[in-house]
N, CA and C of each residue as an Amber inpcrd file, in Angstrom:
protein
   477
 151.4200000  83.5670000  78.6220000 152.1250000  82.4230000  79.1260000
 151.2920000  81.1850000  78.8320000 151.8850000  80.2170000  78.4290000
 151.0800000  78.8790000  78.3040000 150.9320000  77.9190000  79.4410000
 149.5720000  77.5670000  79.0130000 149.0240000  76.3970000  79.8500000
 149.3350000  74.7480000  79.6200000 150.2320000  74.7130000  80.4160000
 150.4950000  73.1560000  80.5980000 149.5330000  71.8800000  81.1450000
 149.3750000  71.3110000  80.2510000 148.5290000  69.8550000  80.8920000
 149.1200000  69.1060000  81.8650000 148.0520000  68.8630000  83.0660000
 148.8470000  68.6130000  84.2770000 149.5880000  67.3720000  84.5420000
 149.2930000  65.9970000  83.0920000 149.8210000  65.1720000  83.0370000
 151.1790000  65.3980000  82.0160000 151.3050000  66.5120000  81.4910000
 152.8170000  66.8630000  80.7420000 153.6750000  66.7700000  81.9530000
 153.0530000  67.6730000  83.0110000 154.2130000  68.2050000  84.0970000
 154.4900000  67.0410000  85.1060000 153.3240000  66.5900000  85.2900000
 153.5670000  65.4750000  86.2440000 154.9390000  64.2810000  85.3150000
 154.9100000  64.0090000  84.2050000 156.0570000  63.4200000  83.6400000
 157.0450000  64.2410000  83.8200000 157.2600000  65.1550000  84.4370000
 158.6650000  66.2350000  84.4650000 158.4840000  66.0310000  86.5450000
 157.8400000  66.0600000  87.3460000 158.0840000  66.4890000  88.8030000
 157.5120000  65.1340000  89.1790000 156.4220000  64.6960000  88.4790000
 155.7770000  63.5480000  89.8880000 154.4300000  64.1560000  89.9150000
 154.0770000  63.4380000  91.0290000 152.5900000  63.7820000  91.4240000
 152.6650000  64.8350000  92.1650000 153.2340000  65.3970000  93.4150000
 153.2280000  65.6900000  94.7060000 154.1600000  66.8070000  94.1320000
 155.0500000  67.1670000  93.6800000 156.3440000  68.1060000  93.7590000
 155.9470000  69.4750000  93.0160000 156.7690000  70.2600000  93.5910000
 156.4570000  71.4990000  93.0030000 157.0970000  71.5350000  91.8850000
 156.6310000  72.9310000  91.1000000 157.2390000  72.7360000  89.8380000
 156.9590000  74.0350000  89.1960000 157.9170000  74.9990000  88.4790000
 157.7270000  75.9900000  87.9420000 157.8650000  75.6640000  86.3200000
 156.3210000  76.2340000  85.3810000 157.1670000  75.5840000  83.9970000
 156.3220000  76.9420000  83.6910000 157.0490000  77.4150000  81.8230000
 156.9290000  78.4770000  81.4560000 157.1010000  78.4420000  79.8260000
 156.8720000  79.0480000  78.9440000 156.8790000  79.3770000  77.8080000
 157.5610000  80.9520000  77.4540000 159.0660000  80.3500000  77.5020000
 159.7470000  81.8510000  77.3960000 159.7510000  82.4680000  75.1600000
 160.5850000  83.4690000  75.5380000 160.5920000  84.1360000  73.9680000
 162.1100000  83.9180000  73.9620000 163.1990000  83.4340000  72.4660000
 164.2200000  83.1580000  72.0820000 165.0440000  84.4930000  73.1750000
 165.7550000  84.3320000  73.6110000 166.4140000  85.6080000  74.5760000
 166.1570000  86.5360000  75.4890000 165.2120000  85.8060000  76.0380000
 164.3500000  86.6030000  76.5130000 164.5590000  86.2650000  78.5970000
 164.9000000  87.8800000  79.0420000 165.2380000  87.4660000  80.6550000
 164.5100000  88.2060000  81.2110000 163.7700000  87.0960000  82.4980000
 162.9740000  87.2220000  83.3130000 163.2990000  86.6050000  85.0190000
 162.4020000  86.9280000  85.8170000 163.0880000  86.4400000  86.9690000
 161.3910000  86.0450000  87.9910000 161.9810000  85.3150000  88.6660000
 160.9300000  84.8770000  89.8320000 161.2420000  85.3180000  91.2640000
 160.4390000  85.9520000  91.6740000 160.7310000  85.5770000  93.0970000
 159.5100000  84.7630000  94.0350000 160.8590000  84.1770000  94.9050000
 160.2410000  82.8490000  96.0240000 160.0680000  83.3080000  96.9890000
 158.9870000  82.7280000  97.9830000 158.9970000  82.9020000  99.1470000
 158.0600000  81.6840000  99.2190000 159.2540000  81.2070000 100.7520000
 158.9400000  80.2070000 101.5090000 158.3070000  80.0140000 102.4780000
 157.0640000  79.7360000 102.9960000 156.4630000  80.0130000 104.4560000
 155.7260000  78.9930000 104.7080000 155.5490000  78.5880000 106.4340000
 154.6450000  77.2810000 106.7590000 153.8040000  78.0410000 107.2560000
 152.3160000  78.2210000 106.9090000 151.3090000  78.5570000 107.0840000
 151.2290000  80.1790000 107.5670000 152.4510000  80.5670000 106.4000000
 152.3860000  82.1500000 106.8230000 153.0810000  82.6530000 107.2140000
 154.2830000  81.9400000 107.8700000 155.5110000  82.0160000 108.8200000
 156.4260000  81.7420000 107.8460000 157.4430000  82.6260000 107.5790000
 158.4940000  83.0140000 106.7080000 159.5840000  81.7570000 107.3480000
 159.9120000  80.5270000 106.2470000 160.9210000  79.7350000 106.7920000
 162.3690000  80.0850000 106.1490000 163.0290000  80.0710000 107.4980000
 164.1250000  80.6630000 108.0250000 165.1910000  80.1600000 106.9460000
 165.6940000  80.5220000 105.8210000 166.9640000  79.8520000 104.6690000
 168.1380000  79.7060000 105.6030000 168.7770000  80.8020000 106.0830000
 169.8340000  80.2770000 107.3060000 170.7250000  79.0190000 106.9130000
 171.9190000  78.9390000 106.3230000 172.5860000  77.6740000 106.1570000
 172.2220000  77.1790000 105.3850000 171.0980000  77.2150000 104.5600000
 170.8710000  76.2590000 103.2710000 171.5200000  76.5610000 102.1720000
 171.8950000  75.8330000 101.8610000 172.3750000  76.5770000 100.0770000
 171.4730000  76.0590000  99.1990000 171.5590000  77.0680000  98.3310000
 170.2590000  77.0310000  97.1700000 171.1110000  77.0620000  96.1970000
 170.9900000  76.0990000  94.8500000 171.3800000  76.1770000  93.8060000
 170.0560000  75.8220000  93.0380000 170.0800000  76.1750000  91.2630000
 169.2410000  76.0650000  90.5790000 170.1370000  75.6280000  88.8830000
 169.7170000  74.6210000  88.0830000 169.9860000  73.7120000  87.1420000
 169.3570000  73.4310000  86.3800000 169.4110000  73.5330000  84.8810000
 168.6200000  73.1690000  84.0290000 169.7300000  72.5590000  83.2020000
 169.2340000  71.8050000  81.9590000 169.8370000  70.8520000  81.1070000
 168.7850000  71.5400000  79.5230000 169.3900000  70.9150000  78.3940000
 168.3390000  71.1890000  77.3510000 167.7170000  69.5150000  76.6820000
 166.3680000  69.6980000  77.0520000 165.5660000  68.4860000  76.2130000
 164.8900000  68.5510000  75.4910000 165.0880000  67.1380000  74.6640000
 164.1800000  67.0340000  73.1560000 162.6240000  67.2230000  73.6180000
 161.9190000  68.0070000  72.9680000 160.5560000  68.2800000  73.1330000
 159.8380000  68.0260000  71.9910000 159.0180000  66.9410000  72.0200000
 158.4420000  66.6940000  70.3270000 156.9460000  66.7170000  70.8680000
 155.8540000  66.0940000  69.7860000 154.6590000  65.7150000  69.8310000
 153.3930000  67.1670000  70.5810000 154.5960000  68.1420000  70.0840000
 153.5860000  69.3520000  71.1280000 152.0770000  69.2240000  70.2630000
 151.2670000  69.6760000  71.5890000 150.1520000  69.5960000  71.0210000
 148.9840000  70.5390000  72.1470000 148.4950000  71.3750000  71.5780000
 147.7350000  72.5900000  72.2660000 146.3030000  71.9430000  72.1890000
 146.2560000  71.5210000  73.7000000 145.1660000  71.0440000  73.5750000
 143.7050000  71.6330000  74.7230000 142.5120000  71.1530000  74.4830000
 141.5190000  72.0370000  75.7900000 142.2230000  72.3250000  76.9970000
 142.8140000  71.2190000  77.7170000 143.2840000  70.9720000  78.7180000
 144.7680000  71.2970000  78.8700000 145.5260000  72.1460000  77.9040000
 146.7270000  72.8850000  78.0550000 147.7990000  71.8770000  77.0090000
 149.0880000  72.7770000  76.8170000 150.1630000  71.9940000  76.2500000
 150.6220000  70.6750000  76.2970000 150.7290000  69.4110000  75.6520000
 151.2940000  68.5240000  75.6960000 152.1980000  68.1100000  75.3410000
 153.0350000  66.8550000  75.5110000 154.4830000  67.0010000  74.6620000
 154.5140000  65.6570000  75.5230000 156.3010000  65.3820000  74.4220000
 156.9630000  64.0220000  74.9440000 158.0020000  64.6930000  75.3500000
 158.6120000  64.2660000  76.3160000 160.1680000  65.0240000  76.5420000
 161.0450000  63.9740000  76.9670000 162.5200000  64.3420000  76.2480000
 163.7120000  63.1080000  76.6640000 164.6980000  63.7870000  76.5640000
 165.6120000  62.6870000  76.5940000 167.0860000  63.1910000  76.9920000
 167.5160000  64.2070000  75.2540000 168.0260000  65.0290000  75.2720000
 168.1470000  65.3170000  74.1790000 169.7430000  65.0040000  73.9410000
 170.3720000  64.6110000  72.3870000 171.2630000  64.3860000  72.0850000
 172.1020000  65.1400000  70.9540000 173.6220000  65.1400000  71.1520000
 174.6230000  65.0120000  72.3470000 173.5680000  65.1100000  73.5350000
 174.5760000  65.0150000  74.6390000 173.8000000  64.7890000  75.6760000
 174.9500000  67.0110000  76.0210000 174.0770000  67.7150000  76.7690000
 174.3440000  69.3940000  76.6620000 175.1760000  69.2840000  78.0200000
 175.7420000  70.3200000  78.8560000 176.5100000  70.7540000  79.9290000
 175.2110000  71.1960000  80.5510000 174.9020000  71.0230000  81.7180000
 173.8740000  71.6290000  82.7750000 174.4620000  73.0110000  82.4350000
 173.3700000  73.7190000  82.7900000 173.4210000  75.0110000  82.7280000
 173.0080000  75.7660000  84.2370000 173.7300000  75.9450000  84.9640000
 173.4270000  76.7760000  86.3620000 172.7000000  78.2210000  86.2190000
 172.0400000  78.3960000  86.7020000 170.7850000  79.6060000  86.6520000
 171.2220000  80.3870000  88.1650000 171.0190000  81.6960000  87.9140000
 171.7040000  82.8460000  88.9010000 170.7890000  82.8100000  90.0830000
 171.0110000  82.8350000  91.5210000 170.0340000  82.8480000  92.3300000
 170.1080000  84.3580000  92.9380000 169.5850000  85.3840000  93.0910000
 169.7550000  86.6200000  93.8770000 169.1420000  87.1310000  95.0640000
 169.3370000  88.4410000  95.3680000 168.2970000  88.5640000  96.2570000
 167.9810000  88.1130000  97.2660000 168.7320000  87.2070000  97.8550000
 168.4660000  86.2430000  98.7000000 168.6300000  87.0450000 100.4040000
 166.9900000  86.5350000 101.1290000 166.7990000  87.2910000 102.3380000
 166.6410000  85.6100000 103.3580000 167.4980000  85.7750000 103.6020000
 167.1760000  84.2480000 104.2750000 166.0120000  84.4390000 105.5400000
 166.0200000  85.1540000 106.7560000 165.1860000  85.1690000 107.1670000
 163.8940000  85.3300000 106.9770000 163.6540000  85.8410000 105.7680000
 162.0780000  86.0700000 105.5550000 161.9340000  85.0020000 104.3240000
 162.8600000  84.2280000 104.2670000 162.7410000  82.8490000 103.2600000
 162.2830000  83.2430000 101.9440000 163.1850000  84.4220000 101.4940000
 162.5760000  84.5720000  99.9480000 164.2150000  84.7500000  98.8800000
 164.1200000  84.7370000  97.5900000 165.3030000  84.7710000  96.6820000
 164.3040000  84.8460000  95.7790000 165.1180000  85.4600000  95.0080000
 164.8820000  85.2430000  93.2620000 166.0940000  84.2270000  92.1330000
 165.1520000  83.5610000  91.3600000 165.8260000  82.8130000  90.7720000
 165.7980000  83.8550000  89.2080000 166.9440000  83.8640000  88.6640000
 167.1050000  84.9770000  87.1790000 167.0970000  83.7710000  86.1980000
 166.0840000  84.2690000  85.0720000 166.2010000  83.7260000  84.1650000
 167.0530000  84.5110000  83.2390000 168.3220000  84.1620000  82.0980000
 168.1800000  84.3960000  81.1050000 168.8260000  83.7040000  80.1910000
 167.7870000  83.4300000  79.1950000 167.8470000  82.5530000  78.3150000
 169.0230000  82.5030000  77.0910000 169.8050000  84.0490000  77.3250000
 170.6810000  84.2540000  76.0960000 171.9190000  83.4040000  76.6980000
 171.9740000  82.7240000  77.9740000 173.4420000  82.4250000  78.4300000
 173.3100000  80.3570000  78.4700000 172.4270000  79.7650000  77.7540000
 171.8010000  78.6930000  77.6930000 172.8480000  78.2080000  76.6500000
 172.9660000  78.3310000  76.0380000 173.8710000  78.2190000  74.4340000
 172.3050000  77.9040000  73.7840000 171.7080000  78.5950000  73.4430000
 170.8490000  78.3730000  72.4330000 171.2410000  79.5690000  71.2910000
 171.5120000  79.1950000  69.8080000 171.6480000  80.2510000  69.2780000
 170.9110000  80.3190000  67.7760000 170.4660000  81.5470000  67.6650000
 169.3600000  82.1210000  66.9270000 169.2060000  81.0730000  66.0170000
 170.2030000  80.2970000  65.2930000 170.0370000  79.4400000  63.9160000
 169.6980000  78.2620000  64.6750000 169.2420000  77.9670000  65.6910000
 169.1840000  76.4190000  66.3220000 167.6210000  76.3550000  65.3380000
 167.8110000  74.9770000  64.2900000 166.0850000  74.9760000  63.9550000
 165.1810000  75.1100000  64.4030000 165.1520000  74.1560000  65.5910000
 163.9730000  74.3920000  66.6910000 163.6170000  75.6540000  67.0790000
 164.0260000  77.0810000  66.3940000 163.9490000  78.4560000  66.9350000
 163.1880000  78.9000000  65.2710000 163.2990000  77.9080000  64.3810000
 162.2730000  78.3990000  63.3270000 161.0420000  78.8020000  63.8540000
 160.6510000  79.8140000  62.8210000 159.0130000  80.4630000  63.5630000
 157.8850000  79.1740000  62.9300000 158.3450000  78.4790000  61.8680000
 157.2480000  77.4330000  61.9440000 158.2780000  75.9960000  62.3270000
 159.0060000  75.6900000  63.1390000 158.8160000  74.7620000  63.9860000
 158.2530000  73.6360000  64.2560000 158.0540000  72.4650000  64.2520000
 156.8570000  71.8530000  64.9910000 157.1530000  71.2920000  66.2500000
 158.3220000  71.3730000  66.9100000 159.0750000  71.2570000  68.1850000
 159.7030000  72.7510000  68.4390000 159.5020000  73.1750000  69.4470000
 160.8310000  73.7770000  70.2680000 161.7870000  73.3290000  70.9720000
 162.3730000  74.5400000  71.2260000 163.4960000  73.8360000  72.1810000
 162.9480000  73.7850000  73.7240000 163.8900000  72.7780000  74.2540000
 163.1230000  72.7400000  76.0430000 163.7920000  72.5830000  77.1780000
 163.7860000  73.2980000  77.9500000 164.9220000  72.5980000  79.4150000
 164.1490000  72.4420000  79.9830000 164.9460000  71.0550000  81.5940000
 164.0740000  70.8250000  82.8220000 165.3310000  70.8210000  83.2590000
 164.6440000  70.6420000  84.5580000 165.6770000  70.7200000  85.8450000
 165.1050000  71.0820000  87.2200000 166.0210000  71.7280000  88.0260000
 165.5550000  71.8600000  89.2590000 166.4950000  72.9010000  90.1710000
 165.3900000  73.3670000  90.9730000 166.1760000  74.1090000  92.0850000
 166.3390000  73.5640000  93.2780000 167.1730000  73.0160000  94.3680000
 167.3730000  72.7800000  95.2880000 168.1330000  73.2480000  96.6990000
 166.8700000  72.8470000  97.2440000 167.5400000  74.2270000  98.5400000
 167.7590000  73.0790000  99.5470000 169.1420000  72.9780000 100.2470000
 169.9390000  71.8820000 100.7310000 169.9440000  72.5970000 102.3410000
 168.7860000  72.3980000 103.3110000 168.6570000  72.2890000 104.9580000
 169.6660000  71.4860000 105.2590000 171.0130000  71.8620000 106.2960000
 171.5170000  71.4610000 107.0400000 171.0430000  70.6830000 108.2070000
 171.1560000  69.9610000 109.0300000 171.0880000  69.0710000 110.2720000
 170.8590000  69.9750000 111.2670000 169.9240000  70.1850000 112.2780000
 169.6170000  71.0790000 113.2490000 169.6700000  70.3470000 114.5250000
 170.2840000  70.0750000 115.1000000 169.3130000  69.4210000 116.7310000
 169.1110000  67.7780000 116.3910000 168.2090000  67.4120000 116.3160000
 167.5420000  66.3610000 116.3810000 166.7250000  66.3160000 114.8370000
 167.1830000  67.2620000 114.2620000 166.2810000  67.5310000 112.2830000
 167.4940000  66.6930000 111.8850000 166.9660000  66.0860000 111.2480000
 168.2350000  65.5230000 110.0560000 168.3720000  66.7140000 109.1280000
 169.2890000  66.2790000 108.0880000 169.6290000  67.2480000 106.8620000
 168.2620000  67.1610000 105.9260000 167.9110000  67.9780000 105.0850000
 167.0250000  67.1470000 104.0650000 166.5050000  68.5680000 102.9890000
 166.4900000  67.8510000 101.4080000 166.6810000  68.8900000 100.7060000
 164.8560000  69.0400000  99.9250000 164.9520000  70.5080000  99.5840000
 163.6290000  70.9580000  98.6970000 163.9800000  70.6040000  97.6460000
 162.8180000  69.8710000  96.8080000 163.3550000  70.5830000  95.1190000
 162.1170000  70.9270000  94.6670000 162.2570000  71.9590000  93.6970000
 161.7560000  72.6130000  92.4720000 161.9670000  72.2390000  91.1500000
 160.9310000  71.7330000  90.7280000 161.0670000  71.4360000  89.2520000
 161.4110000  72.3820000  88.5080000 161.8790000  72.5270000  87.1770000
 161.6600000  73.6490000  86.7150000 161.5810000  73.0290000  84.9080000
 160.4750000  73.6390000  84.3970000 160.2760000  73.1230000  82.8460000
 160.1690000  74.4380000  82.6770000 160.6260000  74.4700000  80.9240000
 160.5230000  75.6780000  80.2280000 161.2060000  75.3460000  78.7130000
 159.6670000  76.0730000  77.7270000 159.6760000  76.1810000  76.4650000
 160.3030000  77.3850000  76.1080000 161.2460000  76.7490000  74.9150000
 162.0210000  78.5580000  74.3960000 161.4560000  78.3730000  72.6370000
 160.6440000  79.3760000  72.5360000 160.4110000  80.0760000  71.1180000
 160.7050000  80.7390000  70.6090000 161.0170000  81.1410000  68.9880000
 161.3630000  82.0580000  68.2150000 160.0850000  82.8130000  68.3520000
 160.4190000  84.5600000  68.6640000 158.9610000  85.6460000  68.1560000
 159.2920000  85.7190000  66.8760000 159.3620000  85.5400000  65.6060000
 159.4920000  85.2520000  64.6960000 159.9090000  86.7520000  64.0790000
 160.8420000  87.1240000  64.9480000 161.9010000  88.2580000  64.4950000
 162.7670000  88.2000000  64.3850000 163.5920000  87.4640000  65.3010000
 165.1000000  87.0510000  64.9470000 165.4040000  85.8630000  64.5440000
 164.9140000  84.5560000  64.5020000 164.5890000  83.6590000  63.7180000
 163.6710000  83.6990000  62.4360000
């Protein structure tokens, strides 16, 4: 898995925000699982809805450097359809889900250049997961987000 430079990501989340980023393989499905807890204590999902979103962006200027991957990233053009990502698994009381990756349902397809094995860009999505807390009592409403970055490469088999 590759190492991202922490000023790549911070141009994708901010300073402060969480953020999941990854270096996947052209078709390739994988999955995460979350768990949520304040100092150990499993927070309660209960009523939240969780959705998760990615888009596809232009990724140029990569560059592997001491200090991990770098890059420019923008809007890529056409501008693509968000792409909704599967959430499963979901145990609300013990505040955990899995988010499913798979990359074959993205519309990326094998002839996209950027999936050449020599390349000098890949392809790239960002986005986010957001888990939407309802109003409790005297809590207002108020939502999580999750960044989410991720590089897609040709293993230089099917490209």
């Amino acid at each position: 898995m590759a190492i991202f430079n922490k000023n790549t990501l911070r141009q994708v989340s901010g300073f402060d925000n969480e953020i999941i980023a990854g270096e996947l393989v052209y078709n390739q499905q994988t999955f995460w699982n979350l768990n949520f807890n304040t100092d150990g204590i499993p927070v309660d999902l209960t009523g939240a809805t969780i959705d998760a979103t990615i888009i596809r962006r232009l990724v140029t200027n990569i560059h592997d450097s001491r200090y991990g991957l770098t890059f420019d990233i923008a809007d890529y053009t056409p501008t693509p359809d968000p792409v909704s990502l599967t959430i499963t698994n979901r145990d609300d009381v013990n505040g955990h889900f899995t988010l499913v990756i798979n990359e074959g349902t993205w519309d990326v397809i094998s002839s996209d250049p950027q999936l050449d094995i020599n390349a000098a860009n890949c392809v790239g999505f960002s986005g986010r997961i957001k888990i939407s807390f309802p109003a409790s009592g005297d809590i207002p409403a108020q939502d999580q987000i999750i960044f989410l970055l991720f590089l897609v490469r040709s293993d230089g088999v099917v490209n």
